[in-house]
N, CA, C and O of each residue as an XYZ file, in Angstrom:
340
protein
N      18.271     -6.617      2.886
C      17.121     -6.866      2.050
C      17.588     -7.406      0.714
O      17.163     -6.901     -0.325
N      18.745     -8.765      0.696
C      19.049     -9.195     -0.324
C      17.470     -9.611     -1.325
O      16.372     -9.991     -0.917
N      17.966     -9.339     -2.748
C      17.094    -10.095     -3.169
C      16.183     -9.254     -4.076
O      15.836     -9.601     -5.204
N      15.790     -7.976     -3.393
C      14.367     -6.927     -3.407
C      15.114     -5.552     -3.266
O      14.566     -4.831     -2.433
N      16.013     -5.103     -3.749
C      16.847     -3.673     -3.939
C      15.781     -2.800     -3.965
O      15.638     -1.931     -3.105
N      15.135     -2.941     -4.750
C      13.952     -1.692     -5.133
C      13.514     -0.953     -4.224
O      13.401      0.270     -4.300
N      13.178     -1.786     -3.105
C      12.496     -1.904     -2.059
C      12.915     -0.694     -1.121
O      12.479     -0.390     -0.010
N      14.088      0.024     -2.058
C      15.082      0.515     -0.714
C      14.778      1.961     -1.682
O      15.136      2.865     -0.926
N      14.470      2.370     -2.509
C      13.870      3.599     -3.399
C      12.685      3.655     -3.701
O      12.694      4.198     -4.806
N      11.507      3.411     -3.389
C      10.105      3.194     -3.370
C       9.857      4.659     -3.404
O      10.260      5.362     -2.478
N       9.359      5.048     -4.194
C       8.660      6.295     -4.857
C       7.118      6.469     -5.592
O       6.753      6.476     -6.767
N       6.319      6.623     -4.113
C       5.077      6.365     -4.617
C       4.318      7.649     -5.207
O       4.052      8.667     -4.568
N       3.969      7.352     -6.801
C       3.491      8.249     -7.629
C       2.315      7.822     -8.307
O       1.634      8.652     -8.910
N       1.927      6.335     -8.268
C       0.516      6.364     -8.988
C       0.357      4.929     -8.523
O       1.305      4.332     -8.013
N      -0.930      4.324     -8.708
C      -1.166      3.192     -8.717
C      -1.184      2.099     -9.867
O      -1.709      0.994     -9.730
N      -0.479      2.590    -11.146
C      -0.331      1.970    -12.323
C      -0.024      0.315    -11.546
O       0.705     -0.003    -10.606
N      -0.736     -0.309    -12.229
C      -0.234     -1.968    -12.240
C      -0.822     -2.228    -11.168
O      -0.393     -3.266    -10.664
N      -1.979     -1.516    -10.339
C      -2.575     -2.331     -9.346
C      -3.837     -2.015     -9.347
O      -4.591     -2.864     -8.874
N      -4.485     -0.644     -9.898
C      -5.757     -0.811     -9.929
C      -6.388     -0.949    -11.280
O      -6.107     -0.046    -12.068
N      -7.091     -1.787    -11.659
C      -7.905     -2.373    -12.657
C      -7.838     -1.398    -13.726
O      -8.485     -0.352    -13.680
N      -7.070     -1.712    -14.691
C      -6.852     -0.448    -15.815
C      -8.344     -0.685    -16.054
O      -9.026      0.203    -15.542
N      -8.880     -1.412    -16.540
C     -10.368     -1.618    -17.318
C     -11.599     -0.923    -16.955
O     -12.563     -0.670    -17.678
N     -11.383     -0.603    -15.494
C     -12.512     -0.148    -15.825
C     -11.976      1.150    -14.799
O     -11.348      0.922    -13.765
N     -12.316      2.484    -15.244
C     -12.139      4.153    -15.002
C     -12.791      4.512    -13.534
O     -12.265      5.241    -12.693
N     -13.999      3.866    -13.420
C     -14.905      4.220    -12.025
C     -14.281      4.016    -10.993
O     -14.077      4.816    -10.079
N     -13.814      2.514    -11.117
C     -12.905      1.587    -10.048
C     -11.494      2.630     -9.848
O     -11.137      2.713     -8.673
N     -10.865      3.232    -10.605
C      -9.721      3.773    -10.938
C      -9.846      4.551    -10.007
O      -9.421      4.378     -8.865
N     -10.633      5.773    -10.550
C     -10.697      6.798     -9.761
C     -10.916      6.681     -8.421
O     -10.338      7.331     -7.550
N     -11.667      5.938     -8.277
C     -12.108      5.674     -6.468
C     -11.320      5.163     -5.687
O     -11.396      5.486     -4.501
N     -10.591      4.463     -6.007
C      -9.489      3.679     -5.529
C      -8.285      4.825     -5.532
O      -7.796      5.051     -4.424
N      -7.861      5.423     -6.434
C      -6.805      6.735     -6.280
C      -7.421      7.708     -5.358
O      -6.580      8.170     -4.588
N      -8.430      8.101     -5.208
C      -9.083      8.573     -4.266
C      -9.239      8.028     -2.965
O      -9.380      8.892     -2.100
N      -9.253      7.111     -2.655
C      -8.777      6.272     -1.175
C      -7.364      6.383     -0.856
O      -6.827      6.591      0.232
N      -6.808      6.183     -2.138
C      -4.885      5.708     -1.797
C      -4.476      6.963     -1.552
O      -3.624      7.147     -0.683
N      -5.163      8.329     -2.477
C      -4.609      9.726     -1.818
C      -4.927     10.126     -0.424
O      -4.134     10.647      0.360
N      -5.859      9.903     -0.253
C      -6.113      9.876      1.120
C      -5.173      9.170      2.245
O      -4.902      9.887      3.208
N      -4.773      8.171      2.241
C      -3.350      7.605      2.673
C      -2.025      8.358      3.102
O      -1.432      9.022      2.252
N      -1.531      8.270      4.435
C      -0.650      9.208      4.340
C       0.816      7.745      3.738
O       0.818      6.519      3.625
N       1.788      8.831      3.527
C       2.847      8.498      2.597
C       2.833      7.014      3.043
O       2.349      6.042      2.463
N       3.583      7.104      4.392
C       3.845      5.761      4.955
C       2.738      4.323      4.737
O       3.127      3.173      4.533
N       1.558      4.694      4.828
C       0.482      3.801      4.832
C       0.187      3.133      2.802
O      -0.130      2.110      2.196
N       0.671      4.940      2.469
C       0.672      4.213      0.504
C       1.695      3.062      0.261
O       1.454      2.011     -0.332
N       3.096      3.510      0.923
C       4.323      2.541      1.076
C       3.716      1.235      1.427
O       3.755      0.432      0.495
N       3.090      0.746      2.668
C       3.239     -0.231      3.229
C       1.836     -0.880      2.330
O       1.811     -2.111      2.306
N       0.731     -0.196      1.629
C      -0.167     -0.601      0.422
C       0.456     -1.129     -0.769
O       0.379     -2.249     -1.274
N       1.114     -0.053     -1.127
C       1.990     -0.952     -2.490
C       2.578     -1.761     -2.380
O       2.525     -2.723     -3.147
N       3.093     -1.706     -1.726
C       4.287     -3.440     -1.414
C       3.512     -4.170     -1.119
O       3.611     -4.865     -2.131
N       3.098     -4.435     -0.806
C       1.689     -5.665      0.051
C       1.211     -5.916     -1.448
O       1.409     -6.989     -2.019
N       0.582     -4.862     -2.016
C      -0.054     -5.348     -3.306
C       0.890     -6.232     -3.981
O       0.579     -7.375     -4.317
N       2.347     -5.582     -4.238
C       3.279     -6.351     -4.925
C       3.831     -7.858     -4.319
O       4.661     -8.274     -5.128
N       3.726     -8.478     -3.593
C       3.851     -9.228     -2.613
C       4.905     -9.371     -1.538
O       5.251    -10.485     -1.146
N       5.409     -8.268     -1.068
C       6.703     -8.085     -0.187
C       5.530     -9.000      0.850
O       4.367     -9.360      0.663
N       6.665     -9.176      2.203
C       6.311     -9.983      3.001
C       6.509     -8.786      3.966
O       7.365     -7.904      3.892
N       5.394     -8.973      5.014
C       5.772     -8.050      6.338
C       6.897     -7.507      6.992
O       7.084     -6.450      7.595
N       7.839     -8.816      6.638
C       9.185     -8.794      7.427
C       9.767     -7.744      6.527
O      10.433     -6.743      6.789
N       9.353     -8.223      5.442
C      10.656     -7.276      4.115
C       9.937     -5.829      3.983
O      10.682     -4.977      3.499
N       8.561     -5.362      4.340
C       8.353     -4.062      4.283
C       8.459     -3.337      6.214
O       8.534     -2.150      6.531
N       8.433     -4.327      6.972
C       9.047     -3.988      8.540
C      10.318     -3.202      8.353
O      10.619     -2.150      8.918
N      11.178     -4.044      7.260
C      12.857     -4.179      7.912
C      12.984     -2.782      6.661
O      13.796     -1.918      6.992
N      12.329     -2.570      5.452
C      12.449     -1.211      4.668
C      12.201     -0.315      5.146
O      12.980      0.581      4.824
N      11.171      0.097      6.079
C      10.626      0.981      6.400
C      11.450      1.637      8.414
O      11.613      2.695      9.022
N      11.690      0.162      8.625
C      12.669      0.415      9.871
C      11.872      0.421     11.058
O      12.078      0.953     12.149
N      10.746     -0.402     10.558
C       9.598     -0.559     12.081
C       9.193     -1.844     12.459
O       9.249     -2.782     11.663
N       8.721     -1.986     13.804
C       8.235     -3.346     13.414
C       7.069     -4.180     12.541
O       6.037     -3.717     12.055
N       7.454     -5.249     12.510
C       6.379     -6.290     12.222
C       4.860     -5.530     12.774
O       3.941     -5.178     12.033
N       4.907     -5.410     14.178
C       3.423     -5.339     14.464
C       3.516     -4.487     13.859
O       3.306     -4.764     12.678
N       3.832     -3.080     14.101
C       3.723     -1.969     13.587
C       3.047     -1.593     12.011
O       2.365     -0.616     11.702
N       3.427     -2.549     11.302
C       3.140     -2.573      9.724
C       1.811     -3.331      9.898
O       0.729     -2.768      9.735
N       1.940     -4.713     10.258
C       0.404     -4.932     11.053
C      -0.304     -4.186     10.913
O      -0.924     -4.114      9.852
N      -0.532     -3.199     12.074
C      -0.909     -2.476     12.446
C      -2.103     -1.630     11.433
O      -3.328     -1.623     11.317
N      -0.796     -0.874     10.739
C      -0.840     -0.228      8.964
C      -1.987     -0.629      8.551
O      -3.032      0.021      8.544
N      -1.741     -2.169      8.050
C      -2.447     -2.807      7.472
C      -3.761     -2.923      7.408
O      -4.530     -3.105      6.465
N      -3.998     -2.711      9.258
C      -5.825     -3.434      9.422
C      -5.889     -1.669      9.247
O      -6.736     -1.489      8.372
N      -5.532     -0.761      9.554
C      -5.582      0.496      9.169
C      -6.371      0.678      8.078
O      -7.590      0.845      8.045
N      -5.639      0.636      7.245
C      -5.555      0.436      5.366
C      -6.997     -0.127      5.028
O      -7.879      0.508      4.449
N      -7.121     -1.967      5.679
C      -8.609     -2.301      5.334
C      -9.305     -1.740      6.159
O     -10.336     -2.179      5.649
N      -9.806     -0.946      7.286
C     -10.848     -0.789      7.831
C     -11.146      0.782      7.229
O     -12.113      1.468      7.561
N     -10.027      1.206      6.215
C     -10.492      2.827      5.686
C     -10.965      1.833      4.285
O     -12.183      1.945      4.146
N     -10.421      1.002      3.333
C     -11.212      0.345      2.247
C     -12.304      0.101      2.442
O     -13.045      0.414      1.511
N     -12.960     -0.529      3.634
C     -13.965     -1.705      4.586
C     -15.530      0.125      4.299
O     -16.685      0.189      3.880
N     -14.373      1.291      4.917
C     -15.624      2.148      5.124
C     -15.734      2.738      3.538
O     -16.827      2.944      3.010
N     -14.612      2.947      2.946
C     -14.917      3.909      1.712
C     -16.150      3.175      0.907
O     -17.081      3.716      0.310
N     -15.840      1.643      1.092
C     -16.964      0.570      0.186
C     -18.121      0.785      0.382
O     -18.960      0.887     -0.513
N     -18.364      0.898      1.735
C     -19.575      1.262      2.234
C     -20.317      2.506      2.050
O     -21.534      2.546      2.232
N     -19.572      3.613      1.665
C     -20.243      4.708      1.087
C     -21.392      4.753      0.489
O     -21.815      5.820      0.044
């Protein structure tokens, strides 16, 4: 994983720098979805937000491509329902 070191200590503790400092409502609700997330699924959220590429959060995490896929439509179809609340 030349290139993206970080990638290899990922320590997920908040969503600073991805959900909308501006406005508090959005904040909370959104930390409230992402806690809901189990570890692996916050991992494969943050990086995505940050722009890793599938391959580069596949080959960190030690699974496949689909597999993170997978994650992914995971991830939006729990966003897809929380919206809908």
């Amino acid at each position: 994983m030349a290139g993206r070191p970080e990638i290899e200590r990922l320590e997920i503790v908040s969503l600073d720098g991805i959900a909308d400092k501006s406005s508090p409502i959005v904040r909370a609700e959104l930390k409230e979805l992402f806690e809901s997330l189990n570890e692996t699924d916050r991992k494969v959220f943050i990086l995505r937000a940050k722009g890793y590429t599938i391959k580069e959060i596949a080959e960190s995490l030690n699974v496949s491509r689909t597999r993170v896929r997978e994650r992914l439509s995971r991830i939006k179809r729990r966003i897809a329902e929380y919206v809908e609340l």
